[in-house]
C-alpha positions as YAML, in Angstrom:
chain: A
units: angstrom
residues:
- id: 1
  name: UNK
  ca: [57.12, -24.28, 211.48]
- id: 2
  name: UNK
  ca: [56.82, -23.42, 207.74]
- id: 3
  name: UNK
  ca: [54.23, -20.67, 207.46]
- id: 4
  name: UNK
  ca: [51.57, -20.74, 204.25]
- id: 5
  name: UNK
  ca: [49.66, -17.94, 202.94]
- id: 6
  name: UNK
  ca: [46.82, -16.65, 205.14]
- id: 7
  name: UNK
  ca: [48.71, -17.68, 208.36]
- id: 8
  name: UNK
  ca: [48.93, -14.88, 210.73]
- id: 9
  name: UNK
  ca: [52.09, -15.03, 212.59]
- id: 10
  name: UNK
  ca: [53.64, -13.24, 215.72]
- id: 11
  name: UNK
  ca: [56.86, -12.05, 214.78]
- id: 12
  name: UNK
  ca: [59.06, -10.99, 217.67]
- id: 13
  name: UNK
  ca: [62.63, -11.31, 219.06]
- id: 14
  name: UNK
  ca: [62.68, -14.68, 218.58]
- id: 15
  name: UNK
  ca: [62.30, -14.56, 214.89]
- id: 16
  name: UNK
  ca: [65.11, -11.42, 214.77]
- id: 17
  name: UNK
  ca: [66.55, -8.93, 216.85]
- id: 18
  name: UNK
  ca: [64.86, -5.97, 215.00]
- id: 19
  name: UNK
  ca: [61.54, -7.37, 216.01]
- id: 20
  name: UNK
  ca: [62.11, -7.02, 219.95]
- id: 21
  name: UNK
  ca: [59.72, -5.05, 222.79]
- id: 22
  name: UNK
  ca: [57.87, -2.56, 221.18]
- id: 23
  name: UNK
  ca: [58.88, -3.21, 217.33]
- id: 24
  name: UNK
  ca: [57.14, -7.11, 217.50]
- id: 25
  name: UNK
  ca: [53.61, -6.93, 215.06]
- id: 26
  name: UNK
  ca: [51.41, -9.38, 213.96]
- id: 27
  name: UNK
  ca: [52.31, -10.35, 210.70]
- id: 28
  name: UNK
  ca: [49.43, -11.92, 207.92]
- id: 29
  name: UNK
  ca: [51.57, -14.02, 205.20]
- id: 30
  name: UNK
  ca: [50.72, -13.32, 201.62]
- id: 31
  name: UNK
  ca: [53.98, -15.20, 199.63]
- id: 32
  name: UNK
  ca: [56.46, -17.43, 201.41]
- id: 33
  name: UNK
  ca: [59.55, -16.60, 199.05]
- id: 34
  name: UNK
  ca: [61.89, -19.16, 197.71]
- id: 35
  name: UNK
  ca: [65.11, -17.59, 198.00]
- id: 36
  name: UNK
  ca: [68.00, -19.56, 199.32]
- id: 37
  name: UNK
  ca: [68.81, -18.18, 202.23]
- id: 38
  name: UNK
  ca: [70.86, -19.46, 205.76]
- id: 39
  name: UNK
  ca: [69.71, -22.36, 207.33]
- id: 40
  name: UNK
  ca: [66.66, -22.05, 209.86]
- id: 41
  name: UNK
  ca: [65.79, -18.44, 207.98]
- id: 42
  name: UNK
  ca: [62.76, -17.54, 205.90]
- id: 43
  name: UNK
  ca: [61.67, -14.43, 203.99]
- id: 44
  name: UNK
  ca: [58.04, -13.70, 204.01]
- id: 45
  name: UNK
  ca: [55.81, -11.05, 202.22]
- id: 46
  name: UNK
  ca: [52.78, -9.97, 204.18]
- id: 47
  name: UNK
  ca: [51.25, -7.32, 205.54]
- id: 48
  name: UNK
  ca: [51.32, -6.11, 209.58]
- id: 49
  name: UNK
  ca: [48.48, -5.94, 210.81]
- id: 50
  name: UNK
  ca: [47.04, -3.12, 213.69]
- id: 51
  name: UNK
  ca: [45.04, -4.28, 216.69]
- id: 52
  name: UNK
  ca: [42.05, -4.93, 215.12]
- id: 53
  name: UNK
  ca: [43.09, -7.16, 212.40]
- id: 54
  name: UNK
  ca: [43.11, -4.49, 209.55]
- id: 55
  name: UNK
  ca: [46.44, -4.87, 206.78]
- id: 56
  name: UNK
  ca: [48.43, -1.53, 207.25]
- id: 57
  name: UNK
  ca: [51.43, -2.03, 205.64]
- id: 58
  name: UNK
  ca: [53.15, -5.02, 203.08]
- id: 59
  name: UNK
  ca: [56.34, -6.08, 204.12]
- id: 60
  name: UNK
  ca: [59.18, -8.18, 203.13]
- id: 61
  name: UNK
  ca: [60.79, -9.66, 206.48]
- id: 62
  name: UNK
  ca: [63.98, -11.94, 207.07]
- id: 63
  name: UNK
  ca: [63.46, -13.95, 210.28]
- id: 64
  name: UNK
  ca: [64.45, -17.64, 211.84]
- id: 65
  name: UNK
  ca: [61.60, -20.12, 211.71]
- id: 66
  name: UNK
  ca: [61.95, -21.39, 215.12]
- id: 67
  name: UNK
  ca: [60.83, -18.00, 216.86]
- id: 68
  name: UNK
  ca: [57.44, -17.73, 214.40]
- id: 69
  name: UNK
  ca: [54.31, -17.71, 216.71]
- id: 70
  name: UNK
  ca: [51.16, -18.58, 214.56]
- id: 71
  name: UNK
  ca: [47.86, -17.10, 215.70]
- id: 72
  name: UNK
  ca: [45.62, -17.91, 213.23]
- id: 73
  name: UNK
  ca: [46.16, -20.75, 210.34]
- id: 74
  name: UNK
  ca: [45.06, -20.01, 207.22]
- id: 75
  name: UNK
  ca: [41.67, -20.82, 206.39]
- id: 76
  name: UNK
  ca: [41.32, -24.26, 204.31]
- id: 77
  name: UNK
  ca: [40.59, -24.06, 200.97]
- id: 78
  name: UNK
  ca: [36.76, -24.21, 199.65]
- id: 79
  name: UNK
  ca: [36.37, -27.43, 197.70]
- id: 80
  name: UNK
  ca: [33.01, -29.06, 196.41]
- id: 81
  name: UNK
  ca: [31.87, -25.30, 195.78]
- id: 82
  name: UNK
  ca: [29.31, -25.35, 192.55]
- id: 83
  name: UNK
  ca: [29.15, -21.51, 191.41]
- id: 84
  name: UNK
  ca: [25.73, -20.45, 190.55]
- id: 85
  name: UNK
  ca: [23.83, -21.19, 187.48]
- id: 86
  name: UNK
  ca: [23.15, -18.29, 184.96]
- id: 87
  name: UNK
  ca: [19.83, -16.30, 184.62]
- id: 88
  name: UNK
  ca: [18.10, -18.63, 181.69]
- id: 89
  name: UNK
  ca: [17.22, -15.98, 178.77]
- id: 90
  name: UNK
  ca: [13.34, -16.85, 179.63]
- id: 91
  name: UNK
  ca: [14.14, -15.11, 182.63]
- id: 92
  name: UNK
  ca: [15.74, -11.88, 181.54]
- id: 93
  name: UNK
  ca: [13.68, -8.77, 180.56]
- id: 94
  name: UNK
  ca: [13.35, -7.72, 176.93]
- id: 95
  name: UNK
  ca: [14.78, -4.80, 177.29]
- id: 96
  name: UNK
  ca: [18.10, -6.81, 178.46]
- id: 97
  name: UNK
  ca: [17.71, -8.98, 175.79]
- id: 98
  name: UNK
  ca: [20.39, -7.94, 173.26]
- id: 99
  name: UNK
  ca: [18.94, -8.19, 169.18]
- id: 100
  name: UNK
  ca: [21.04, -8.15, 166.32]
- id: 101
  name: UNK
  ca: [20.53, -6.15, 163.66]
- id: 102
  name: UNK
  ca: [22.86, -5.92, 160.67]
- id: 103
  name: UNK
  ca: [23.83, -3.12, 158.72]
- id: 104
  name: UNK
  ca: [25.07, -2.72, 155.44]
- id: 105
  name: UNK
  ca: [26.57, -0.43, 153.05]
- id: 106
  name: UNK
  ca: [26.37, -0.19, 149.35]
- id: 107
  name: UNK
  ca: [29.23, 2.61, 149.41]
- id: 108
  name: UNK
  ca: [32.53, 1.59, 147.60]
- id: 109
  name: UNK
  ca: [36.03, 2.61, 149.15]
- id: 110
  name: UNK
  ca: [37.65, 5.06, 147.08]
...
């Protein structure tokens, strides 16, 4: 398994020693780094996440691909999304609507 961004991941003694019993955590992926490391070994940057979903602290982790768990894939991106069209200026209220007025100066510089 090669984990993306989004992907929320078990991470337990499987993926390293350091993660066994009580130390495992749910871990959401944020950057899957691209340093050469040992074969079968990965280092991620995400944040663990508490029972209820919510981030509570970003962390770089070393583990082994094989023992990665995924909970949740990340969500696919959006595509075919139009972004809303601006107010038209008939729209807007004249005190929103911005005037320009000029100023000038008949003052030389000294």
């Amino acid at each position: 398994m090669v984990p993306k961004p989004g992907d929320v991941l078990h991470v337990g003694s499987d993926t390293s020693v350091q993660f066994g019993g009580d130390r495992a955590l749910i871990f959401r992926v944020i950057k899957v780094c691209d340093r050469p490391t040992y074969d079968g070994w990965i280092w991620l940057t995400g944040y663990s996440l508490d029972r209820t979903g919510k981030a509570v602290d970003r962390r770089e982790i070393f583990v082994q691909r094989a023992g990665l768990r995924m909970i949740t894939p990340a969500a696919p991106p959006a595509t075919g999304r139009i972004p809303p069209a601006p107010p038209s200026p008939a729209g807007l209220s004249s005190a929103s609507r911005k005037t320009r007025t000029t100023v000038s100066t008949s003052r030389r510089l000294q």
